[in-house]
Backbone as CSV, one residue per row, in Angstrom:
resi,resn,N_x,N_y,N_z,CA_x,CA_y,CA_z,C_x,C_y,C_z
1,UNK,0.836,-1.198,0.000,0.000,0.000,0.000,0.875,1.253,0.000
2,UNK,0.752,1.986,-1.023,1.121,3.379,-0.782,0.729,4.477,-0.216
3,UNK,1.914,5.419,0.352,1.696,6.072,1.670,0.399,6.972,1.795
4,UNK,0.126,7.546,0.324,-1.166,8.096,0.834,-2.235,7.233,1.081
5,UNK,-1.832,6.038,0.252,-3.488,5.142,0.442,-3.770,4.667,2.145
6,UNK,-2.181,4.590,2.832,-2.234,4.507,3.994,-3.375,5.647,4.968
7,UNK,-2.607,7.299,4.435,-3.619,8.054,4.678,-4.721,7.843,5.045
8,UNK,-5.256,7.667,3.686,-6.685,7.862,3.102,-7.621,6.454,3.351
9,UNK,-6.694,5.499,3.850,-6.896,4.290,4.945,-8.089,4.580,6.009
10,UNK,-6.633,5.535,6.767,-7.102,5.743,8.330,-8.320,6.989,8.324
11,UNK,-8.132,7.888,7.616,-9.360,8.890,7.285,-10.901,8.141,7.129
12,UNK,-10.872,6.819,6.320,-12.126,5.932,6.109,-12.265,5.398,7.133
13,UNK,-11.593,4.482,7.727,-11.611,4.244,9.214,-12.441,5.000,10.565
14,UNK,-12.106,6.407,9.700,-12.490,7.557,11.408,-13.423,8.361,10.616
15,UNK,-14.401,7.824,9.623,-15.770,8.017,9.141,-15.480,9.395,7.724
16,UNK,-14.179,9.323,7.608,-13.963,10.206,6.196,-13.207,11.336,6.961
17,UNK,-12.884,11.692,8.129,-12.012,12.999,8.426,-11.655,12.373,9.548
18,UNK,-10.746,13.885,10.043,-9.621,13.393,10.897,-8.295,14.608,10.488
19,UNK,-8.236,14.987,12.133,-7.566,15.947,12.216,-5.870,15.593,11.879
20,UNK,-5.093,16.474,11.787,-3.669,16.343,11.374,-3.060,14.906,12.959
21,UNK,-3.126,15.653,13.860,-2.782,15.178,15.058,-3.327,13.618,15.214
22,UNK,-4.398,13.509,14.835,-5.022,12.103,14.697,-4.103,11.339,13.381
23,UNK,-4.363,11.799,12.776,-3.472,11.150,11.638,-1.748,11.040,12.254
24,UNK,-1.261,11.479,12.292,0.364,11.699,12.921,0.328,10.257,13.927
25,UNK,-0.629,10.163,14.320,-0.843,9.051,15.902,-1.552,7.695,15.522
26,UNK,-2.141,7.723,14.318,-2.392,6.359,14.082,-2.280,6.241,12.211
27,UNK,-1.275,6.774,11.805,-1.062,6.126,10.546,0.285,4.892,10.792
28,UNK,0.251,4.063,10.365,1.451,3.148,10.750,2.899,3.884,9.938
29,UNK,3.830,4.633,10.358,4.637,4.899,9.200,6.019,4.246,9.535
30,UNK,5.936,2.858,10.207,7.536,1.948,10.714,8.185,1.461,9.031
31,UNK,7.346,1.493,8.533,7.738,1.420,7.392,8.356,1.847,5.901
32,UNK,8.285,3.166,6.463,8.090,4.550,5.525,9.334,4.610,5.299
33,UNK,10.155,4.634,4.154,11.387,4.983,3.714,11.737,6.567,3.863
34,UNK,11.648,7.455,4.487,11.780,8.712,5.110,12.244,8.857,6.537
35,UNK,12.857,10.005,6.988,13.326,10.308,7.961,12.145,11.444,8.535
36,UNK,11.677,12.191,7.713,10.297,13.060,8.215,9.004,12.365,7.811
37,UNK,8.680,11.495,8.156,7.527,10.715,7.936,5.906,12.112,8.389
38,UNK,6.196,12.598,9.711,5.078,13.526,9.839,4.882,14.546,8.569
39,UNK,6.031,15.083,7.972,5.731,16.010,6.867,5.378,15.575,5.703
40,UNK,5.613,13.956,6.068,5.181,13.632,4.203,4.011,13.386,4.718
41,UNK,2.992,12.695,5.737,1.785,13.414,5.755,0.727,14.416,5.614
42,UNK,1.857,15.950,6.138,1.333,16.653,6.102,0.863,17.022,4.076
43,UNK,2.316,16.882,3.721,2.120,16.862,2.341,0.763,16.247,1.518
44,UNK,0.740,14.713,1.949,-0.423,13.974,1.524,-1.421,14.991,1.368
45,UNK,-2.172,15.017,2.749,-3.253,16.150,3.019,-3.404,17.052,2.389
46,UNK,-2.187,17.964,1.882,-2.427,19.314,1.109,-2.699,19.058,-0.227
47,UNK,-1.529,17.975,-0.902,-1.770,17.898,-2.200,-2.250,16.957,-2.451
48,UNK,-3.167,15.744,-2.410,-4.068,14.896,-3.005,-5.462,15.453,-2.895
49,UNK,-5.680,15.110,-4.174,-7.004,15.867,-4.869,-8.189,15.012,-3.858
50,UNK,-7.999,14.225,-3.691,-9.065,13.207,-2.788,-9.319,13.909,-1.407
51,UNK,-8.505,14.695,-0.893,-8.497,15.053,0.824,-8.572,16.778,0.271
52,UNK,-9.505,17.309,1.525,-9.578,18.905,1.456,-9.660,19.072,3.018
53,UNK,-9.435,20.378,2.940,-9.226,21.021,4.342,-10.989,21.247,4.713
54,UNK,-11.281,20.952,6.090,-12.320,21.968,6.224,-12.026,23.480,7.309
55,UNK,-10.855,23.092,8.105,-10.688,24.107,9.024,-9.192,23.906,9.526
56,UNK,-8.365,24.714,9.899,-7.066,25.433,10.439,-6.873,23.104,11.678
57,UNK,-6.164,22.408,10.535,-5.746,21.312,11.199,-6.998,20.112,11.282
58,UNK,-7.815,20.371,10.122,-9.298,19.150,10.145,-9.167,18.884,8.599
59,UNK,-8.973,17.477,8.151,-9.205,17.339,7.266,-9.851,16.127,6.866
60,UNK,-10.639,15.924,5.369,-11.582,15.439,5.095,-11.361,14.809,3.502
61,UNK,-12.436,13.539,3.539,-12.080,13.036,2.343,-13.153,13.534,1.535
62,UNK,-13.063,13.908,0.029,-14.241,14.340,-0.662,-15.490,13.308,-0.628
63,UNK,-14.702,11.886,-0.969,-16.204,10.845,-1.547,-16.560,10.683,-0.032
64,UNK,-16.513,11.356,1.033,-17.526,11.101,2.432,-18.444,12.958,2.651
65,UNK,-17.871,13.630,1.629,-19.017,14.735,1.947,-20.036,15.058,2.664
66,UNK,-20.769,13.904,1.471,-22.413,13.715,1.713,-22.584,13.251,3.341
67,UNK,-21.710,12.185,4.100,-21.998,12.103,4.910,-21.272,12.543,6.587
68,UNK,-21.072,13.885,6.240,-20.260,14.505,7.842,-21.089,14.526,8.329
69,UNK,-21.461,14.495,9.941,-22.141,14.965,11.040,-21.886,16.563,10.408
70,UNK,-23.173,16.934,10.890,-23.472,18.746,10.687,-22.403,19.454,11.108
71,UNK,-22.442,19.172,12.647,-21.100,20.247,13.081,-19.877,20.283,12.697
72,UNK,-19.346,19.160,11.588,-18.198,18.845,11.448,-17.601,19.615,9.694
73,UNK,-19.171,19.224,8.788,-18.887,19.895,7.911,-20.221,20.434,7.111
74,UNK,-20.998,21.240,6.800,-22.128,21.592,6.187,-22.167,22.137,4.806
75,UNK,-22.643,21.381,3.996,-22.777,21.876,2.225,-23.470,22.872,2.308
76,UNK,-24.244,23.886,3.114,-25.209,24.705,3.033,-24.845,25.616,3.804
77,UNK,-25.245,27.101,3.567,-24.640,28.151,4.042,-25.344,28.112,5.780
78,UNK,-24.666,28.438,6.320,-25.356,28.419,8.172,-24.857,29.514,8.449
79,UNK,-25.564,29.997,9.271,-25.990,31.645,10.342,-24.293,31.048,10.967
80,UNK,-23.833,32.690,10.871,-22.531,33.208,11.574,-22.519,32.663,13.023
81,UNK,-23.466,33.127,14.149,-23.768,31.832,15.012,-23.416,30.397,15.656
82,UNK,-24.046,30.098,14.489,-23.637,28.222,14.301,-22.520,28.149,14.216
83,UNK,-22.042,28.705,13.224,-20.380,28.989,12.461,-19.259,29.007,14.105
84,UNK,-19.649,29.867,14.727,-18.644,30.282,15.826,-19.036,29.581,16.848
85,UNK,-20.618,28.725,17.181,-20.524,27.822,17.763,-19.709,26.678,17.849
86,UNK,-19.584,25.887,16.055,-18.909,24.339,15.760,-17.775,25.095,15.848
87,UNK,-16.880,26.116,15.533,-15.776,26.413,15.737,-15.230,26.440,17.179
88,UNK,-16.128,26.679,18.292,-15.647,27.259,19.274,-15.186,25.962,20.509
89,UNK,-16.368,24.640,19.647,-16.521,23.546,20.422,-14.823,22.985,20.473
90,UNK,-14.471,23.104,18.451,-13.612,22.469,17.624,-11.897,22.808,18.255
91,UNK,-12.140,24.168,18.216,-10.785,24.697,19.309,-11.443,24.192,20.732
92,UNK,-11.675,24.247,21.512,-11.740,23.437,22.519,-11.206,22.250,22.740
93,UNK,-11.556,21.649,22.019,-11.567,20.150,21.922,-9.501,20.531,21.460
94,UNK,-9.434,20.866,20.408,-7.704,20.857,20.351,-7.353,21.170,21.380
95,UNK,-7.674,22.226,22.277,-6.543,22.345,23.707,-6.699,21.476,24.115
96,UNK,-8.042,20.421,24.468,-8.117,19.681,25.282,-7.230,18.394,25.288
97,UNK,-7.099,18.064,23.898,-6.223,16.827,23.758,-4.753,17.256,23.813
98,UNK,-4.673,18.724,23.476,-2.963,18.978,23.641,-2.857,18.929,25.062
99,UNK,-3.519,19.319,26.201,-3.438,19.212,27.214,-3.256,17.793,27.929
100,UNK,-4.505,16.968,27.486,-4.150,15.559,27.821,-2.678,14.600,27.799
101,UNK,-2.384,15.437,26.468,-0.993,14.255,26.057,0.131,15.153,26.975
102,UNK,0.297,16.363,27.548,0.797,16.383,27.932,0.912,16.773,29.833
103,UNK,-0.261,15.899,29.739,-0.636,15.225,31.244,-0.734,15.968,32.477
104,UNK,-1.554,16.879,31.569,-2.553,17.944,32.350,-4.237,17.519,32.491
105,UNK,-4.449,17.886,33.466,-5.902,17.796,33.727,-6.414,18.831,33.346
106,UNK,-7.624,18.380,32.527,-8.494,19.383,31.473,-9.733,19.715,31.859
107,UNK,-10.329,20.778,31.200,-11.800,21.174,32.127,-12.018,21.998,30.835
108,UNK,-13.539,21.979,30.665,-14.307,22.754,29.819,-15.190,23.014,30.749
109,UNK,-15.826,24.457,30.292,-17.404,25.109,31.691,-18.442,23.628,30.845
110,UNK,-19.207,23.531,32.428,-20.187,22.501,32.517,-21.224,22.676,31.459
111,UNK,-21.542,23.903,30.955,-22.626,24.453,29.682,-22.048,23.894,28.505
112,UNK,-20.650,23.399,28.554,-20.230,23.332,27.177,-19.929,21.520,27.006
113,UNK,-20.181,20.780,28.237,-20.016,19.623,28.173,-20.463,18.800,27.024
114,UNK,-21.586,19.353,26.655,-22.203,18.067,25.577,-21.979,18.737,24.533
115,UNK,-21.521,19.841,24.092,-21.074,20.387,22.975,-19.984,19.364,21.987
116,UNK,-20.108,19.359,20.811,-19.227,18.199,19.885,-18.180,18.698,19.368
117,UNK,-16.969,18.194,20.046,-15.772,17.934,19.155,-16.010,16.989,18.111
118,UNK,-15.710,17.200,16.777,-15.796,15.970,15.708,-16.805,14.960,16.381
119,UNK,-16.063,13.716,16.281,-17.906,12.898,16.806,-17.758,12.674,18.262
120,UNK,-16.744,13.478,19.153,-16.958,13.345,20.535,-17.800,14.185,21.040
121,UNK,-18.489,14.182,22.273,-19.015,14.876,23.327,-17.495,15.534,24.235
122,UNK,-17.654,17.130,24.398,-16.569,17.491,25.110,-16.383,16.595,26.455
123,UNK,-17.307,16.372,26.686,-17.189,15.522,28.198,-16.774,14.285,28.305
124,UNK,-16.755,13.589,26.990,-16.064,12.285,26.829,-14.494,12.699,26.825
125,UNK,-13.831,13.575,26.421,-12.394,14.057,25.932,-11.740,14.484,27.482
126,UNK,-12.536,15.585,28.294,-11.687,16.195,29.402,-11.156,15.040,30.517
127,UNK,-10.413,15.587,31.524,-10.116,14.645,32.456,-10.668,15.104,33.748
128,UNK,-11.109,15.990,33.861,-11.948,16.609,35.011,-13.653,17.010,35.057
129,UNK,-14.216,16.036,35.799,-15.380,16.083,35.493,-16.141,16.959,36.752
130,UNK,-15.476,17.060,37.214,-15.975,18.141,38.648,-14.686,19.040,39.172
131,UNK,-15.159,20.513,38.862,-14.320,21.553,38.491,-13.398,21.527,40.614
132,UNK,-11.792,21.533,39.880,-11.268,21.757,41.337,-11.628,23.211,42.270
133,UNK,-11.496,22.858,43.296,-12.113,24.200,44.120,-10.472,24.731,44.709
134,UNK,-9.497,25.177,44.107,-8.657,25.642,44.452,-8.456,26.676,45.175
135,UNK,-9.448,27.176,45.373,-9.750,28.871,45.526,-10.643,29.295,46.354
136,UNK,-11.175,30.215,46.828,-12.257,30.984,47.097,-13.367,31.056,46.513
137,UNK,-14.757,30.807,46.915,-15.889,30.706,45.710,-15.892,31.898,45.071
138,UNK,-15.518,33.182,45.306,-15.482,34.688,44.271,-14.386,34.365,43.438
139,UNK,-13.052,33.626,43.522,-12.815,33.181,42.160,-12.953,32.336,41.797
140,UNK,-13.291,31.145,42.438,-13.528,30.517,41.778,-14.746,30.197,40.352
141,UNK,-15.654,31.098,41.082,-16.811,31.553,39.909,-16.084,32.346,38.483
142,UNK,-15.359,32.984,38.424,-14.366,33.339,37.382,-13.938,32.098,36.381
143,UNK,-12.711,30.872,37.291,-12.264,30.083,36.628,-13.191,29.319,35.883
144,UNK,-14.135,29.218,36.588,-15.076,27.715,36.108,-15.600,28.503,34.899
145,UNK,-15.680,29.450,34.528,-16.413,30.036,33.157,-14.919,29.891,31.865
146,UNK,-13.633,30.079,32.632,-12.933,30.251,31.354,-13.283,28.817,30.138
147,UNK,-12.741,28.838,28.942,-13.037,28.160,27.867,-12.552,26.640,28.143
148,UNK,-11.204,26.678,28.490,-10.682,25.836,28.593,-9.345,25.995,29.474
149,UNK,-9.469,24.863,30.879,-8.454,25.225,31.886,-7.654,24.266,31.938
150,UNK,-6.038,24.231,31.977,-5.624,22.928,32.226,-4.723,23.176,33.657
151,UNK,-5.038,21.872,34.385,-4.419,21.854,35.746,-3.371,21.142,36.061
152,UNK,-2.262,21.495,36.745,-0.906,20.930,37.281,-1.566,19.399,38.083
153,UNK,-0.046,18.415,38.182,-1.008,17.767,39.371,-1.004,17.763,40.580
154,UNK,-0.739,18.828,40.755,-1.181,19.622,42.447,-2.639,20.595,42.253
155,UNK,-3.412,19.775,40.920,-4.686,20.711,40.968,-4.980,22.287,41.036
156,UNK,-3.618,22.197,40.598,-3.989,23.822,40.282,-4.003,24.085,39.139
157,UNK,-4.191,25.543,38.272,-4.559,25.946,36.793,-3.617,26.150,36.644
158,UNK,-2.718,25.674,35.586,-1.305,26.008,34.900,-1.736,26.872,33.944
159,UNK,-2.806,26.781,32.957,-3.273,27.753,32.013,-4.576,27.827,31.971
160,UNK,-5.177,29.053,31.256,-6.352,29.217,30.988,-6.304,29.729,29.519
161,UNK,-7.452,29.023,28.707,-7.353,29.578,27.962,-8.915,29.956,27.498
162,UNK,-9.004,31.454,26.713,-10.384,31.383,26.239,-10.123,32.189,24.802
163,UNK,-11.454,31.725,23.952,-11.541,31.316,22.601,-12.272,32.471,22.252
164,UNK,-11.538,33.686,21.054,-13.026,34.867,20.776,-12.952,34.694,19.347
165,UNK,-14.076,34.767,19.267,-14.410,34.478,17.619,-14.740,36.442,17.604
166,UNK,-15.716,36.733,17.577,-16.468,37.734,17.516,-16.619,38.767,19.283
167,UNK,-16.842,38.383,20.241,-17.116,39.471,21.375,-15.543,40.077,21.829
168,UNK,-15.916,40.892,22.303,-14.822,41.814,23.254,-13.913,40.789,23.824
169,UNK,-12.442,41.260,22.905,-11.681,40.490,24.194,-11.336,40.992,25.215
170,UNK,-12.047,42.476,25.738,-11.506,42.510,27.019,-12.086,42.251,27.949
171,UNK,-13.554,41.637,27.476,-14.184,40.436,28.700,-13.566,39.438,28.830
172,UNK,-12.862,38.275,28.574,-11.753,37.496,28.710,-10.292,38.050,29.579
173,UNK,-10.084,39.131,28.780,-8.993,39.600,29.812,-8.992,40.492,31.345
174,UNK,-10.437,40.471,31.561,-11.165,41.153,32.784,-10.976,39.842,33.422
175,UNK,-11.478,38.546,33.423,-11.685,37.520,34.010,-9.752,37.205,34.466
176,UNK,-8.792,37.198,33.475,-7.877,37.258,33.679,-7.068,37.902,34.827
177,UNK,-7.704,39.368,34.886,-7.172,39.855,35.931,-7.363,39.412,37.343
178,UNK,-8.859,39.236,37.426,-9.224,38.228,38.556,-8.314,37.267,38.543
179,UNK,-7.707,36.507,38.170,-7.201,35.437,38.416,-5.404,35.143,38.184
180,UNK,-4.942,36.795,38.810,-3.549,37.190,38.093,-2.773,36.763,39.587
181,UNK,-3.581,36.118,40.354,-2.648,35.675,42.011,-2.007,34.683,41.659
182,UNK,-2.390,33.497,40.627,-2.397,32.115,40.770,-0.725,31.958,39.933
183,UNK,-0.401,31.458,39.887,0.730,31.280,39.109,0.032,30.397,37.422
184,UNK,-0.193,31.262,36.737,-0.944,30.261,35.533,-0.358,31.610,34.390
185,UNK,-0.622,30.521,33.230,-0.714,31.559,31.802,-1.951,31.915,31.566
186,UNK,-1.671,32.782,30.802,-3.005,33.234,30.146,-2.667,33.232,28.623
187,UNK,-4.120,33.063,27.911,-4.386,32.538,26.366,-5.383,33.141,25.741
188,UNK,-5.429,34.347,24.667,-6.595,34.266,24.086,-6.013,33.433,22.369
189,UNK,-7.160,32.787,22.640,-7.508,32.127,21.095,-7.955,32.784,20.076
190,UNK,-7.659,33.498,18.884,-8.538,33.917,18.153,-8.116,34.063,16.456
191,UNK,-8.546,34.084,15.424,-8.246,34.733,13.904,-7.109,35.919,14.153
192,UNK,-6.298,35.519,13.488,-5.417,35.892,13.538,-5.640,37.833,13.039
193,UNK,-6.464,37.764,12.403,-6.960,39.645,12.341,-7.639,40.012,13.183
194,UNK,-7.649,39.406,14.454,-7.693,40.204,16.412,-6.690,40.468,16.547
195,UNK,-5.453,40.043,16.150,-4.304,40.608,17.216,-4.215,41.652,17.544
196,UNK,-4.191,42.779,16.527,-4.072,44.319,16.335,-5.206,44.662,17.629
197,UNK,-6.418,44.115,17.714,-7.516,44.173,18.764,-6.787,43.880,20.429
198,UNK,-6.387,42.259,19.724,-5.505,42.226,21.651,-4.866,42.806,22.081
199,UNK,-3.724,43.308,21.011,-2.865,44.337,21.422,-3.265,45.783,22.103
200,UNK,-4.621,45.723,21.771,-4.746,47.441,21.514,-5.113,47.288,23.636
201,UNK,-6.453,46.093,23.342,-7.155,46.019,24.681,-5.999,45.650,25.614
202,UNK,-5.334,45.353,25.626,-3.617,44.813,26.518,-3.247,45.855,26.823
203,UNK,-3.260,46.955,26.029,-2.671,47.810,26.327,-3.285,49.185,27.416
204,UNK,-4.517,48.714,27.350,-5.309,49.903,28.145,-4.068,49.756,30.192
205,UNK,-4.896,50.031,30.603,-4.400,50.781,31.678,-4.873,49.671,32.626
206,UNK,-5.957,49.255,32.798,-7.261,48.715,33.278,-6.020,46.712,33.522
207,UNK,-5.690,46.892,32.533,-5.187,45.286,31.777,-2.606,45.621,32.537
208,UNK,-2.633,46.171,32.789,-1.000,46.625,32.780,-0.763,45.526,33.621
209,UNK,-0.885,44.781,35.080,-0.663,43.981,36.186,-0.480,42.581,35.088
210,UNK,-1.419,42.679,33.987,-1.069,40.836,32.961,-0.556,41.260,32.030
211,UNK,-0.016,41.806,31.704,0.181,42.434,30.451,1.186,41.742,29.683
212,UNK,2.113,41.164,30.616,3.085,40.532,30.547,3.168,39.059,30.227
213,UNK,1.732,38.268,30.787,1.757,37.497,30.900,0.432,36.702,29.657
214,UNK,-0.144,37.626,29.342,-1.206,37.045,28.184,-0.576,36.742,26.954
215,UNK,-0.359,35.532,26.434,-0.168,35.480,25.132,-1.498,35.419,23.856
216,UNK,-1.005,35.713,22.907,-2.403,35.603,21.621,-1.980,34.253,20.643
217,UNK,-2.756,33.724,20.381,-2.417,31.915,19.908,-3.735,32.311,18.739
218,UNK,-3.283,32.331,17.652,-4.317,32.366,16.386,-4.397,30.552,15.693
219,UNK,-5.594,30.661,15.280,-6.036,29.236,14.963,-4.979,28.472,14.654
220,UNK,-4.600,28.842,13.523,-3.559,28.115,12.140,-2.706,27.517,13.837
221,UNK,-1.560,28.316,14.095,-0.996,27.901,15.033,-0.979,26.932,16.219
222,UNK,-2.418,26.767,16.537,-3.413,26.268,17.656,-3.276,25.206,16.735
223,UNK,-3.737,24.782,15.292,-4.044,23.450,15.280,-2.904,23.106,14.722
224,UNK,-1.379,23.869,14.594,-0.025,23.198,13.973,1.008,22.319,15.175
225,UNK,0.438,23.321,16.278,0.896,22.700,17.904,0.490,21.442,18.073
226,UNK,-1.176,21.457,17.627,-2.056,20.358,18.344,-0.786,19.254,17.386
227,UNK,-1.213,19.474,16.101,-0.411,18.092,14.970,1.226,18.074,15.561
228,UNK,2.118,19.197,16.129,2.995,18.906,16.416,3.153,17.871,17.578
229,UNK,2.099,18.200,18.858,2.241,17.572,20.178,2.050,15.816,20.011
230,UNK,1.105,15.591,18.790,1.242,14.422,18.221,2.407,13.594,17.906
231,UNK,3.003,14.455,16.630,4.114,14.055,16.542,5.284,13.741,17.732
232,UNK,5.441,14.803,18.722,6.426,14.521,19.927,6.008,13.220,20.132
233,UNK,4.882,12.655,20.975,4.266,11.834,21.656,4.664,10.729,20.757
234,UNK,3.921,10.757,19.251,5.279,9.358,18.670,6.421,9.238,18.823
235,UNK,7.223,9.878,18.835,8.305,9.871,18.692,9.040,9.295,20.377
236,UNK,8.373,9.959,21.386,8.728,9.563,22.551,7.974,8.291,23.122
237,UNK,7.480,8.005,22.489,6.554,6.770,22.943,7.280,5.652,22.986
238,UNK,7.240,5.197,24.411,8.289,3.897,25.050,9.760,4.444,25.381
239,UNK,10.152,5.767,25.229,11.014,6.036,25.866,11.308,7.006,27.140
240,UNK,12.266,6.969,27.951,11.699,7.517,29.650,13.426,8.123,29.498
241,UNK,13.967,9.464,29.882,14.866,9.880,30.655,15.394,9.610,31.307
C-alpha cells in the first residue's frame, strides 16, 4: 500500500475525516522509507485531490461529503452563530487533547459539556469532570467560566485559555485579571486579524498587572501545535529519561 493510500486508509476508518494530530498518531509509518515521515503526511493532506481542508488542522475526504455529522462539515450556508458555535466547540476540543498528552488535567465550563468535538461529546475528551475548588468561591466563579483550563497535578490551573471568535476580548482579559494571584498563563484564542484588537485592549491601563503574561495563539498555530504535540508523543513513545 502506498503512503497516501495509507492516509486515506485511516481517514475511512475515522468516518472520512480526521484531524492532522489524529493522523500523525495512528497512521502506521515503521515502514516509511523517510526520515520526516510527519511532513510527508502533512504533504499527503495538502496535495491529493481526494483530501480537502475543512478548518485550520481538520481534514476530510471528498467521496464522504455527503456524509459529515453537521457540526463537522455543512454543504449549506449556516448563520454566523452556528459557524462560531462548531468552531468554538472544535478549538476546545484541540486544547483539550494537547493538554491531555501532555498530562494535564483538562476542564471545559459545565454548559459546554455536551457540545461536539468531531464525533466526541466534550465531556467524553476532558479529564476533570468536577471543576477543582482551588480557591475561594469569588474566584472561583471566574475560573469555572474560562473556555478551557488545564491543571498541574497539584490541581492547580497552569493555564487558561479562552476562545473569541467575535465578542470583546476585554471580557476574557477582565476575568484574567481576577485570576492574576495564581501562578498560571493566560491565552486568548482567536483569527489571527484580532491581534491588532488584543494588542490594543492589553494595552489599556485597566489590563497593565497581565500584560506581561497574556499570550495571543491564532487558529492556524493552535491546530499546527495540536499536529505537532502528536508528533512529539510518537516519537517519545516507550522512551523515559
Amino acid at each position: 500500500m502506498k503512503q497516501y493510500q495509507q492516509v486515506i486508509k485511516v481517514m475511512e476508518n475515522n468516518n472520512g475525516f480526521a484531524t492532522l494530530g489524529y493522523l500523525n498518531q495512528n497512521v502506521n509509518v515503521s515502514n516509511w522509507k523517510t526520515k520526516t515521515p510527519f511532513a510527508t503526511i502533512r504533504r499527503i493532506v495538502q496535495e491529493r485531490n481526494e483530501i480537502f481542508r475543512i478548518k485550520p488542522g481538520l481534514w476530510a475526504l471528498e467521496s464522504y461529503k455527503s456524509n459529515f455529522p453537521y457540526n463537522i462539515y455543512q454543504d449549506k450556508p449556516i448563520t454566523k452563530k452556528e459557524k462560531e458555535a462548531f468552531n468554538h466547540s472544535y478549538y476546545q476540543g484541540l486544547l483539550v487533547e494537547i493538554g491531555n498528552i501532555r498530562n494535564s488535567d483538562t476542564f471545559v465550563p459545565y454548559q459546554d459539556k455536551n457540545k461536539m468535538y468531531l464525533a466526541s461529546k466534550l465531556s467524553d475528551i476532558v479529564t476533570v469532570k468536577k471543576f477543582y475548588n482551588f480557591s475561594y468561591p469569588e474566584l472561583i466563579r471566574y475560573a469555572i467560566t474560562i473556555d478551557v483550563v488545564w491543571f498541574n497535578d497539584r490541581k492547580m490551573p497552569s493555564d487558561f485559555f479562552e476562545i473569541e471568535h467575535s465578542t470583546d476580548i476585554k471580557n476574557s482579559l477582565s476575568k484574567f485579571v481576577e485570576l492574576q494571584d495564581f501562578y498560571s498563563k493566560f491565552h486568548i484564542v482567536a483569527n489571527i486579524a484580532r491581534k491588532q484588537e488584543f494588542l490594543d485592549r492589553l494595552n489599556m491601563t485597566s489590563f497593565k498587572d497581565i500584560r506581561e503574561r497574556v499570550k495571543f495563539l491564532d487558529y492556524d498555530n493552535l491546530s499546527s501545535i495540536h499536529s505537532k504535540t502528536f508528533e512529539l508523543f510518537n516519537i517519545n513513545k516507550g522512551y523515559e529519561l
